[in-house]
N, C-alpha and C positions, 0 to 999 in steps of 0.2 A: 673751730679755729682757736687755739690756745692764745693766751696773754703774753707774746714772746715781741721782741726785737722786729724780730723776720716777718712778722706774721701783723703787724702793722704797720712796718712799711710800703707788704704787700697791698694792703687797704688803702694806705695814699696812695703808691703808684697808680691803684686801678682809678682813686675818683681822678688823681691828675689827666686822666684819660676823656676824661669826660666832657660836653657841650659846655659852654658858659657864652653868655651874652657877653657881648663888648661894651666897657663904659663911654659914651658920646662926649665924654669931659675927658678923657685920654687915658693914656698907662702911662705906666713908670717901670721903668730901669734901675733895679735896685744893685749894689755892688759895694765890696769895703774899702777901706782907705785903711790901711793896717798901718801904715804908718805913724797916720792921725789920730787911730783907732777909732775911729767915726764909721756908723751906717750913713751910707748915700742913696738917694735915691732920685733921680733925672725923671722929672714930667717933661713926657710930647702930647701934643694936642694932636687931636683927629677926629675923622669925622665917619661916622658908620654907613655904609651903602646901603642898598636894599636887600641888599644878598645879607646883610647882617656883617660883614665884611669892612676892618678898617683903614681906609683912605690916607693919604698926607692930605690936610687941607690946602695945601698949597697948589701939588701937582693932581689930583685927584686917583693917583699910582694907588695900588694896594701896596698896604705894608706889608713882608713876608712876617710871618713867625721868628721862622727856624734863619732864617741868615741874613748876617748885617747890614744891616742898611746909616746910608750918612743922613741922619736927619740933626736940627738943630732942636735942643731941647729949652722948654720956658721959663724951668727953673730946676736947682740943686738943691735938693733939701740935703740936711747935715744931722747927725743927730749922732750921743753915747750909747743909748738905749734906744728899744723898739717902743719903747711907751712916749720917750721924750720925743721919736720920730712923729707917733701919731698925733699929740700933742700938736707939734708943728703942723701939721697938713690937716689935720678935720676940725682944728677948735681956733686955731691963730691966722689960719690962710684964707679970706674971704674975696671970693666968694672960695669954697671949698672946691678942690682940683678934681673928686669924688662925688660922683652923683649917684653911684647905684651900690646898696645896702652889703652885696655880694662882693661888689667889688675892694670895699673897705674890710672885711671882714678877711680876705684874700694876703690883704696889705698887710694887717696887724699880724696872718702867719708867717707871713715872708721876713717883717722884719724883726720878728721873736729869732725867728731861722738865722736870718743872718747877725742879731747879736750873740747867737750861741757858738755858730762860729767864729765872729770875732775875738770873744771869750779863749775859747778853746784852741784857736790857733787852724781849727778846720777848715776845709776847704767849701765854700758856700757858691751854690750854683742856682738862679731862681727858677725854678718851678713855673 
């Protein structure tokens, strides 16, 4: 497989495909503010079932994936950069909204991603 465009994309798609544990300290909801030119990123808390599956803490409902759900989020982070964003959430937010090493490491490409879009004027969809 050659060093092209296509041919690493193709390598993300397929790991995007792949199993990952759920973090017990929550996700986030990353999206821009184009106007503000700010990265966003909305933590919801939840909590993992047995099945490895994550719950609302509230209702005990599974959360879908793939379609929207109304949940209330704990906090907005704001940031210019994906660096200033991390900054905010693993070294200024205690106790830290991240507890699994995978899962920060997931964050940092997301939101390198979405200031390159913001940059660029591209269209940024998370992963």
């Amino acid at each position: 497989m050659g060093f092209t465009v296509e041919n690493l994309t193709a390598i993300d798609d397929q790991l995007s495909q792949r199993h990952i544990d759920l973090d017990p300290a929550g996700y986030f909801i990353i999206y821009l503010d184009r106007e503000a030119k700010l990265i966003c990123a909305k933590h919801f808390t939840n909590v993992i079932d047995d099945r490895g599956l994550a719950v609302d803490p509230e209702t005990g409902k599974v959360i879908p994936a793939r379609t929207k759900v109304e949940r209330t989020h704990t906090t907005v982070f704001t940031a210019r950069t994906g660096k200033e964003l991390c900054v905010k959430i693993f070294e200024q937010t205690k106790p830290c909204p991240v507890t699994m090493f995978d899962h920060a490491a997931y964050l940092g490409r997301e939101f390198i991603r979405a200031e390159i879009a913001l940059v660029t004027g591209k269209e940024y969809v998370q992963d």
